[in-house]
C-alpha positions as CSV (number, residue, x, y, z in Angstrom):
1,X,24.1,138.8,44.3
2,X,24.2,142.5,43.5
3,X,26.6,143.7,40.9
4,X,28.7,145.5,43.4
5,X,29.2,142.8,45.8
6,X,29.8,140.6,43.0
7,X,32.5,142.7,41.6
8,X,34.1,142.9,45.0
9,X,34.1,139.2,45.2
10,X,35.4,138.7,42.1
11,X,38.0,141.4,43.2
12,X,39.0,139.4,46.4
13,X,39.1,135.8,44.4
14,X,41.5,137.7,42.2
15,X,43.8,139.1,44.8
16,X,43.7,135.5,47.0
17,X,44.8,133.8,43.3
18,X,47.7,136.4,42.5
19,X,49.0,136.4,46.2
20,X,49.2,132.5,46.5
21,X,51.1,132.8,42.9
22,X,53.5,135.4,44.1
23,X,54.2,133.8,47.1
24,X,53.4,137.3,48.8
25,X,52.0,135.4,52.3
26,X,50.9,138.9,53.8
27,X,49.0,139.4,50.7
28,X,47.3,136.0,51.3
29,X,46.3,136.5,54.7
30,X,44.5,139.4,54.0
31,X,42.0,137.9,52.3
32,X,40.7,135.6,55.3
33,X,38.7,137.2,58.2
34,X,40.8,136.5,61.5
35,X,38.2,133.9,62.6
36,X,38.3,131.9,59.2
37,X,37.1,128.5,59.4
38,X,38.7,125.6,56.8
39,X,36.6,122.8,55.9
40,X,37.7,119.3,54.7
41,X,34.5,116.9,54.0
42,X,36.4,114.5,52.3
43,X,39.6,114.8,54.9
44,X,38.4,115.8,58.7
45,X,41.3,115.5,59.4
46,X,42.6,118.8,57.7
47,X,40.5,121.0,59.2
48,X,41.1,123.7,61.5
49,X,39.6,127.3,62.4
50,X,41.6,130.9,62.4
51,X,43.8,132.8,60.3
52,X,46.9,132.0,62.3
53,X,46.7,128.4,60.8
54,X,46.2,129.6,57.9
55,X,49.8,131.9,57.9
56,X,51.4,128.2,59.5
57,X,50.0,126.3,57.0
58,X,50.5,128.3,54.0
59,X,54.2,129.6,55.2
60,X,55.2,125.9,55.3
61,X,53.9,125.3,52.1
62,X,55.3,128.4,50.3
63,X,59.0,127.3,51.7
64,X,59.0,123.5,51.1
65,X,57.3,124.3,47.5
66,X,59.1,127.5,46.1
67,X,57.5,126.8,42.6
68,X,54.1,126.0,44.7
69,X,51.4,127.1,41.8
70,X,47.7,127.8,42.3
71,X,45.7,128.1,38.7
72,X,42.0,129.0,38.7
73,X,40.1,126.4,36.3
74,X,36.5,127.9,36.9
75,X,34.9,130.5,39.0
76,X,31.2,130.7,39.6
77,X,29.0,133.0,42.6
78,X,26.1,131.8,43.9
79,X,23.6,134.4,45.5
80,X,24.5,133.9,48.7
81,X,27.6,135.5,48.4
82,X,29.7,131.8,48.4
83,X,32.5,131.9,45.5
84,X,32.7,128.2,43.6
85,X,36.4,127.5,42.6
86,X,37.9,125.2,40.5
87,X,41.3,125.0,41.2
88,X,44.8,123.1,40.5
89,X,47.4,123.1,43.0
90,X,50.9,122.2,42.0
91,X,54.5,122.4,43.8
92,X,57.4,120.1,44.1
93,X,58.6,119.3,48.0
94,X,62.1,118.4,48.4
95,X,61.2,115.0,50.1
96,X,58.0,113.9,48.1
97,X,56.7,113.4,44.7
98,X,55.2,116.1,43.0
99,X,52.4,117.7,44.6
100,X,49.4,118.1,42.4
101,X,45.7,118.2,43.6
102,X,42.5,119.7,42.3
103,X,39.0,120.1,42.9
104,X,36.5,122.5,44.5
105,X,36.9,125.0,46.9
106,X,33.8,126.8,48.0
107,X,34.8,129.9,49.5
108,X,32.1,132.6,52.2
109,X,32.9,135.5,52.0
110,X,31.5,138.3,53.8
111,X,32.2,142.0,54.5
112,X,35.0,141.7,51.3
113,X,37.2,138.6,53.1
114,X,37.0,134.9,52.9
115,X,35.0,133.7,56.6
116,X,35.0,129.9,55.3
117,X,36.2,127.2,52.9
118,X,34.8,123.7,51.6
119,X,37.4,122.2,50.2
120,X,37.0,119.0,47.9
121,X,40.6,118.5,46.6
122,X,42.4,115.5,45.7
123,X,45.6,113.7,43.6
124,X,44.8,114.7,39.8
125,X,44.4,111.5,38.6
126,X,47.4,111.9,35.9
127,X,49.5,112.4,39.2
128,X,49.0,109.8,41.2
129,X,49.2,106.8,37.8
């Protein structure tokens, strides 16, 4: 991966982290190309294609979970442009337990937005004992 489009990756990791923290939803959404496809190996059953989920999704999310928390553990690039994130994922929903996964996300990206994401998340084990 060149140094610029590594920067700019980095750059767009960056922004996707702070939006999701600040809740800022438009913010969010600009980081996924219009035809973004969501990935679940683990779950098929959470997958689904297009920014327009995305906003449903994550607009749920950011009002049932107002202290809703995303935290960056690692962050690697591979050369083909794919970001590697460890993340954490923490909120508390009026009707559940506390909400607390984490795992990987591997994230495309191309032409400075996220096109695609793996995601391998689940309960973190102190969580769910």
């Amino acid at each position: 991966m060149r140094n610029e489009a590594l920067r700019e990756a980095h750059e767009l990791i960056d922004r996707l982290f702070e939006a999701w923290n600040a809740h800022d939803l438009e913010r969010f959404l600009e980081c996924f190309d219009p035809a973004y496809d969501s990935h679940w190996p683990i779950h098929p059953d959470r997958d689904f294609v297009g920014r327009d989920e995305v906003r449903e999704r994550w607009s749920g999310n950011f009002a049932r979970m107002p202290d809703f928390k995303a935290e960056r553990l690692e962050l690697a690039f591979a050369d083909d442009g794919s970001a590697w994130v460890e993340t954490r994922w923490t909120g508390t929903p009026p009707d559940r337990p506390r909400f607390d996964e984490q795992g990987v996300i591997v994230y495309g990206i191309k032409a400075g937005v996220i096109v695609s994401g793996r995601l391998y998340l689940e309960p973190t084990p102190s969580a769910s004992s």
